[in-house]
C-alpha positions in Angstrom: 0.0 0.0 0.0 1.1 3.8 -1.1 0.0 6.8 0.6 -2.0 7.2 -2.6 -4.0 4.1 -2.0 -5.2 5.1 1.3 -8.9 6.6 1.4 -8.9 6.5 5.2 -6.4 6.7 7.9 -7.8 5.7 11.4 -5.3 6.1 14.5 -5.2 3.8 17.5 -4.1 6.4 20.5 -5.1 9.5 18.0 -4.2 11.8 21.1 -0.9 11.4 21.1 1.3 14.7 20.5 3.0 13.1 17.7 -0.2 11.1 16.5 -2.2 14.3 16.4 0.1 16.1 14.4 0.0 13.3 11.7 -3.5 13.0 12.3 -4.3 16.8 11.0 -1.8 16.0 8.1 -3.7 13.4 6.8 -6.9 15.8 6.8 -4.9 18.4 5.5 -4.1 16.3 2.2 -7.9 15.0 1.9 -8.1 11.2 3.7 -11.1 10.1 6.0 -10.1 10.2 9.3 -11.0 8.6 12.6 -9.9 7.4 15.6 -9.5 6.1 19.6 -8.0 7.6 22.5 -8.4 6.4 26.0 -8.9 9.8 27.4 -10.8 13.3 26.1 -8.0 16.1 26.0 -7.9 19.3 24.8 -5.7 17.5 21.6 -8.8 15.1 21.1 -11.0 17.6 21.6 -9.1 20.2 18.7 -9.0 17.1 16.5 -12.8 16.5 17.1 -13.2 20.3 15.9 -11.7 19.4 12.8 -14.1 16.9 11.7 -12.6 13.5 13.0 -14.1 11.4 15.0 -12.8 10.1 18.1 -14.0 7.8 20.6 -12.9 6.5 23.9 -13.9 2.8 24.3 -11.7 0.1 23.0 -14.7 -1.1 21.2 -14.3 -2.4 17.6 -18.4 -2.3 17.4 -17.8 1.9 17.6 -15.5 2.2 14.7 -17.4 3.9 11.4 -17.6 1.4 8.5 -15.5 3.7 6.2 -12.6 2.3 8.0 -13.4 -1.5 7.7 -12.0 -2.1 4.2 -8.4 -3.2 4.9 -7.7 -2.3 1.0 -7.7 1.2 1.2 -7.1 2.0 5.3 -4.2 2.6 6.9 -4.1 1.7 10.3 -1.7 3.9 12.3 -0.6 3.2 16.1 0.9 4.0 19.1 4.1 2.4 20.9 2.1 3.5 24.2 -0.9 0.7 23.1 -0.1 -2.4 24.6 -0.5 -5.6 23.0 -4.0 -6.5 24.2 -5.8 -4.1 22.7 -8.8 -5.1 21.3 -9.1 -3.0 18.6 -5.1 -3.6 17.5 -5.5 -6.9 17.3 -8.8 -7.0 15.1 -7.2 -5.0 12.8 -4.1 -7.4 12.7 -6.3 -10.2 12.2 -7.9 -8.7 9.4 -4.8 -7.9 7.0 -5.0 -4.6 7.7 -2.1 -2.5 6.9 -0.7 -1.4 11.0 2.1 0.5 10.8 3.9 2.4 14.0 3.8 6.2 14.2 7.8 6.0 13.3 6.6 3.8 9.5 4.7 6.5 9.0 6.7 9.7 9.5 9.3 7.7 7.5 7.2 7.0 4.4 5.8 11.0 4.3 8.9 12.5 4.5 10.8 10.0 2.3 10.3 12.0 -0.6 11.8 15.4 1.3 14.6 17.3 2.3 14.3 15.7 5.6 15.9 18.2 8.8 15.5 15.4 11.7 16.0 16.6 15.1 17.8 14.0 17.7 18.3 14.0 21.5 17.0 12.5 24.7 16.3 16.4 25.7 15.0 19.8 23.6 13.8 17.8 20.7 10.3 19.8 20.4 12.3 22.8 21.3 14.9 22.2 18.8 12.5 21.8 15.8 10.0 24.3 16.7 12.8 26.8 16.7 13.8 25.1 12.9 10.2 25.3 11.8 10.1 29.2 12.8 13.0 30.1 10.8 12.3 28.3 7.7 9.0 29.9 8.2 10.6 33.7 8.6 12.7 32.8 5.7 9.7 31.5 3.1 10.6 28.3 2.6 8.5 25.5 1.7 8.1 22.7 4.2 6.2 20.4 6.0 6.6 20.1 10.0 5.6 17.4 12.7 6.6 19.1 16.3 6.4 17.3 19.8 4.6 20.5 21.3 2.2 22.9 20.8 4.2 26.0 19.0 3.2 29.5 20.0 4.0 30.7 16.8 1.7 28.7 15.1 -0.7 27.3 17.6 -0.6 23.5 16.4 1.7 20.8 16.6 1.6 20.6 12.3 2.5 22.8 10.0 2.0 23.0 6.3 4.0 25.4 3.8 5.0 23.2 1.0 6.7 19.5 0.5 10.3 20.1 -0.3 11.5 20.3 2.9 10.3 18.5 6.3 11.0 19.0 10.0 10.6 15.8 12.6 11.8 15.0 15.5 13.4 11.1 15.8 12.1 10.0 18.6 14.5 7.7 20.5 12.1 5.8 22.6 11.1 2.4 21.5 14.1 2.9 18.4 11.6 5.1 16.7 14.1 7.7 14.8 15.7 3.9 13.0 12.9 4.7 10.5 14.1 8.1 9.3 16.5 8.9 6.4 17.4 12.3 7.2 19.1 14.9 5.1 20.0 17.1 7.7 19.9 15.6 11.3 21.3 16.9 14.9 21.5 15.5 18.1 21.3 17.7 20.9 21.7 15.0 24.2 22.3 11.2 25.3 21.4 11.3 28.8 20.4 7.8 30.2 16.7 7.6 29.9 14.0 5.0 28.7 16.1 2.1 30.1 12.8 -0.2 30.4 13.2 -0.5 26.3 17.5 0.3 26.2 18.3 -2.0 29.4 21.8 0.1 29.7 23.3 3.8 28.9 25.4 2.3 26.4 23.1 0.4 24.4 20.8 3.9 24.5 24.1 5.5 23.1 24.9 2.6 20.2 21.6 3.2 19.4 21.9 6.8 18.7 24.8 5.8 16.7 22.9 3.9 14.2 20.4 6.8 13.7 23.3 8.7 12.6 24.4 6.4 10.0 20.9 6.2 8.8 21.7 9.9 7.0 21.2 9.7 3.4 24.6 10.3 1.3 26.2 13.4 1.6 24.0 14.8 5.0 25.0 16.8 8.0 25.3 15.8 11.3 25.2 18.0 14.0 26.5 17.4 17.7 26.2 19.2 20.6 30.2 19.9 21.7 31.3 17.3 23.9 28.8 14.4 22.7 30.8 10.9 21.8 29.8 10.9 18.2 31.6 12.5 15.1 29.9 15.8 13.6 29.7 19.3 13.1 29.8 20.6 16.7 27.9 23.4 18.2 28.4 24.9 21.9 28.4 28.0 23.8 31.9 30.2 24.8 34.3 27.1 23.2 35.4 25.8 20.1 32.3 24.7 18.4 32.2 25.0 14.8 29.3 27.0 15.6 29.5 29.3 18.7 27.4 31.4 21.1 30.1 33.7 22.3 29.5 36.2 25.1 26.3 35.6 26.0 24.7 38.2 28.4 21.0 38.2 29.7 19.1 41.4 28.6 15.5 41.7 30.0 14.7 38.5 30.4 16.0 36.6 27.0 19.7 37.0 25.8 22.3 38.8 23.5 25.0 37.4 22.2 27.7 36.4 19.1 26.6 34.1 16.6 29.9 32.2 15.3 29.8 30.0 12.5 32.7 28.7 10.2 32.1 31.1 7.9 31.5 34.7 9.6 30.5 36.3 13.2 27.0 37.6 13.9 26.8 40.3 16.8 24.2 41.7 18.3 21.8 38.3 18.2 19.2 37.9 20.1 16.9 35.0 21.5 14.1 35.4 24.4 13.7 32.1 25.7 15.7 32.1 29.0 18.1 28.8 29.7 21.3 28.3 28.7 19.2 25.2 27.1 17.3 27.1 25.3 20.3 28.7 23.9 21.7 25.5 22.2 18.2 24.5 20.6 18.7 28.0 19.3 21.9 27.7 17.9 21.4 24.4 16.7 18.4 25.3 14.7 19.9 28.2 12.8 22.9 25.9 11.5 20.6 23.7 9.9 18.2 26.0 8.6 21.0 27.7 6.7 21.1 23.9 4.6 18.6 25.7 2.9 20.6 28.3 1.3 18.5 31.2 3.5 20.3 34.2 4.4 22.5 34.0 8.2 21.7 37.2 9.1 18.0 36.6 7.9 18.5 33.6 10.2 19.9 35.2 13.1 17.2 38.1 13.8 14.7 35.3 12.9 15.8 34.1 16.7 14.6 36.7 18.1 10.4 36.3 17.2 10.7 33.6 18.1 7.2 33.1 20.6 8.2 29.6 22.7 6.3 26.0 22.8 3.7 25.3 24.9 5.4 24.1 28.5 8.5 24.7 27.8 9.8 27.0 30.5 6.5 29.3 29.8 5.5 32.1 31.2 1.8 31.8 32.9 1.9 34.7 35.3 5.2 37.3 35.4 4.4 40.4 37.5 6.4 42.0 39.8 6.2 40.0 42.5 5.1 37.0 41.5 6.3 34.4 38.4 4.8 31.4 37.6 6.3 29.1 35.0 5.6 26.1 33.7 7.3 22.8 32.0 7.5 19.7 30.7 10.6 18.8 32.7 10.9 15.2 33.4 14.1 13.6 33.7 16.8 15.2 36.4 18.8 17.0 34.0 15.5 18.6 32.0 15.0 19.9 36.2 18.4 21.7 36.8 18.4 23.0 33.2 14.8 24.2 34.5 16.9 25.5 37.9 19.6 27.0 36.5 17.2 29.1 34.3 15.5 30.3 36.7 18.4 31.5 38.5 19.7 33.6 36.1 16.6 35.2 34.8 15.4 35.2 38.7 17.8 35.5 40.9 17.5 35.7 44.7 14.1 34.7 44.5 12.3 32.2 46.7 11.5 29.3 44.1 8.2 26.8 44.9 8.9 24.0 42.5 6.1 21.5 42.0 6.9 17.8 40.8 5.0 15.2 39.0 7.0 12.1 38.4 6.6 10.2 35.1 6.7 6.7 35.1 7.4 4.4 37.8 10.5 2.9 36.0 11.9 6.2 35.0 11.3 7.0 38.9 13.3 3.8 39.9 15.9 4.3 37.4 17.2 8.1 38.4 15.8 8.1 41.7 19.3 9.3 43.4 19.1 12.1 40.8 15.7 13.6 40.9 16.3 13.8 44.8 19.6 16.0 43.9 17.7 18.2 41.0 15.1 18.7 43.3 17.0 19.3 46.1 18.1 22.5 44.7 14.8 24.6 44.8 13.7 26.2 48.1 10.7 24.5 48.7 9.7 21.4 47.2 6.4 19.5 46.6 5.7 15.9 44.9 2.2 14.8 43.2 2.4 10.8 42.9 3.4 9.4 40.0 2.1 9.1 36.8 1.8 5.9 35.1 1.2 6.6 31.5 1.1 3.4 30.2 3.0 1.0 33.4 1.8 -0.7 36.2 2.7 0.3 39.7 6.1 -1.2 40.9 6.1 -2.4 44.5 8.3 0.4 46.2 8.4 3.0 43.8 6.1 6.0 45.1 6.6 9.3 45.7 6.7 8.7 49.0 9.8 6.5 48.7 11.4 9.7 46.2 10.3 12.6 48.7 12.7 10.7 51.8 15.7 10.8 49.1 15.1 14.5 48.7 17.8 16.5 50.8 15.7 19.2 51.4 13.6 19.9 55.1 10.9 22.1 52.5 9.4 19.1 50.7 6.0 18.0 50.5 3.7 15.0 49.4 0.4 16.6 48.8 -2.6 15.5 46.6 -3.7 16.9 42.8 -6.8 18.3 44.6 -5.1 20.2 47.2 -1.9 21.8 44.9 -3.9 24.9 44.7 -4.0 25.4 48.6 -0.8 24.3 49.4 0.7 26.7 46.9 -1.2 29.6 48.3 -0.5 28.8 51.5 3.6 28.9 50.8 2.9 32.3 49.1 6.3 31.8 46.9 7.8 34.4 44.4 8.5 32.1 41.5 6.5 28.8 41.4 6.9 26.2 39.0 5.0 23.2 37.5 7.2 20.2 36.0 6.0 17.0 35.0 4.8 15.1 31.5 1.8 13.7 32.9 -1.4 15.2 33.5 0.1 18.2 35.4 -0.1 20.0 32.4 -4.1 19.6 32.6 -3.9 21.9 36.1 -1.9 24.6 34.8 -4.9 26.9 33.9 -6.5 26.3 37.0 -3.6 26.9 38.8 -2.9 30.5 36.9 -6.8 31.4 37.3 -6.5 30.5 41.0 -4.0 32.6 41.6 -4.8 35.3 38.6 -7.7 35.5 40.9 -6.3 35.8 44.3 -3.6 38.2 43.1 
């Protein structure tokens, strides 16, 4: 089956960030589509505003006919769906075609200058940034983001097919299905060792993605990373270089070194040192494209932010309240050390939903030490996503690790109270859970009582 055999496209976990975005892709070019989610979110409930249908019982007896012909339906799924599902396993029975989120990314932008963003942190980041310059500079391309851009409101964006944006997705091996033109990779910390089983099988892995380049791409590296390419870094000898960086009401100005000439004067408003390397990162490959550096460079600037990533909810005088997706130990001190230097001095409430009970187990010692660095601390209980509970593994157990007397186990329902009741000057929400779901109650609370 081609993509120009397929009438209808129905997605098994349609909800997803990444299954969204290919979801309102396949509207955009004209298919039927349809599909499950086990819970209504404000994704499934954009998608539903769009014309597809979603439902939310694993119930094959709720699927429209349209998508019952195995000849002309694609049958697109989640790594998160286990194996039991009902609906999964009909539609294996029944020769349908039932291809992974990763197949299908690979097959769209086969026929594309593909720019593939890498990295166990700031992919979303990364390639939002990438999508907004190509964007500044006209050029046509197709993008599948991990987030929610501010600058475009969606998690898809369509301005032509001869160039693509993605982000390869470690977990699960998912990037293996990409032939990128253009590809970086901006971290290898340890993470999803339930699916890796060690550090250095995660990093061999990471290794093969890079050799799945097509002849004649680019590889770029963050400086420092074990793997040959062209290197980018802040103040060192990158072949691309933020030099004298400075904060400047509440973003940054800096130089903008590249092998072939200096930019001064740059500037980027997304605070994080971070934040500063997706920047730079995403400039060196958008100028693949032939676009103008200095075009490039001020592009940085406009550049509006994703949706919980280090965003700004509330930022008065007295009061800040940021929120993000933070959930592995060094996403939370890259979180910290932000919020030192664009708020320093300042007493700092941070708020803490672990993901996963295996991630939990795995870097247990090192969330207690990220966490340990804010003034006042306070867990939710983990969220499970798509595991079962693992005998031990609370947050219970995480809070005693945390060498900090200002820490706090509190329920979802009381947050709101407990952060009123600490009255802090800078709070902030990390998690990849549903934390993100209590963000606008939390900001209208306190909207309210400020």
């Amino acid at each position: 089956m081609t993509l120009k055999d397929i009438h209808n496209v129905y997605f098994i976990g349609v909800g997803g960030i990444g299954m969204s975005a290919l979801a309102r892709y396949f509207m955009f070019i004209g298919k039927h589509v349809a599909g499950y989610d086990k819970t209504k979110t404000p994704l499934t409930e954009a998608l539903s505003e769009m014309g597809i249908h979603i439902h939310y019982n694993d119930d094959v007896a709720s699927i429209d006919g349209r998508y019952m012909d195995p000849s002309n339906t694609l049958i697109v799924y989640t790594p998160a769906v286990p194996d039991c599902h009902t609906e999964y396993q009909y539609f294996l029975q029944y020769g349908f075609t039932v291809k992974k989120r990763s197949e299908v990314l690979g097959i769209i932008t086969r026929d594309t200058f593909c720019f593939a963003v890498a990295g166990t942190h700031g992919k979303t980041t990364t390639s939002s940034i990438l999508a907004h310059l190509l964007n500044e500079a006209g050029t046509p391309f197709t993008a599948f983001l991990g987030g929610i851009s501010e600058d475009f409101d969606s998690n898809f964006l369509f301005k032509g097919t001869e160039y693509s944006v993605v982000e390869a997705d470690e977990y699960d091996r998912s990037f293996l299905q990409l032939q990128p033109n253009v590809a970086c990779i901006t971290s290898m910390d340890a993470d999803h060792l339930d699916i890796y089983g060690s550090n250095d099988e995660l990093i061999r892995s990471f290794g093969e993605f890079a050799d799945k380049l097509e002849s004649g791409g680019k590889l770029y590296v963050r400086n420092g990373l074990p793997l040959q390419g062209i290197t980018y870094g802040i103040d060192d000898d990158s072949d691309y270089c933020i030099g004298n960086p400075r904060v400047q009401e509440g973003g940054y100005i800096f130089d903008l070194v590249t092998p072939e000439l200096t930019l001064t004067g740059v500037k980027f408003n997304k605070p994080g040192r971070h934040n500063l390397l997706n920047g730079l990162v995403a400039f060196a490959m958008a100028t693949e494209t032939g676009a103008s550096p200095r075009l490039l460079a001020d592009a940085l600037q406009s550049f509006k932010g994703v949706q919980r990533r280090f965003s700004y909810k509330i930022k008065e005088d007295g009061f800040v309240f940021i929120d993000d997706y933070a959930h592995h130990p060094t996403e939370i001190d890259a979180v910290y050390h932000a919020i030192s230097e664009m708020h320093p001095n300042k007493k700092v409430l941070a708020v803490f939903q672990p993901h996963l009970f295996t991630r939990t187990k795995d870097f247990a010692d090192d969330f207690a030490k990220s966490l340990s660095q804010f003034n006042s601390i306070v867990l939710l209980d983990i969220y499970p996503a798509r595991e079962e509970p693992i005998e031990g593994v609370t947050s219970s157990w995480l809070l005693n690790m945390i060498d900090n007397p200002m820490k706090k186990l509190v329920e979802k329902s009381k947050l709101i109270d407990e952060i009123k009741l600490q009255n802090p000057e800078v709070l902030v929400t990390m998690g990849a859970g549903d934390i993100g779901l209590e963000v606008s109650k939390i900001k209208k609370e306190l909207e309210y009582a400020g």
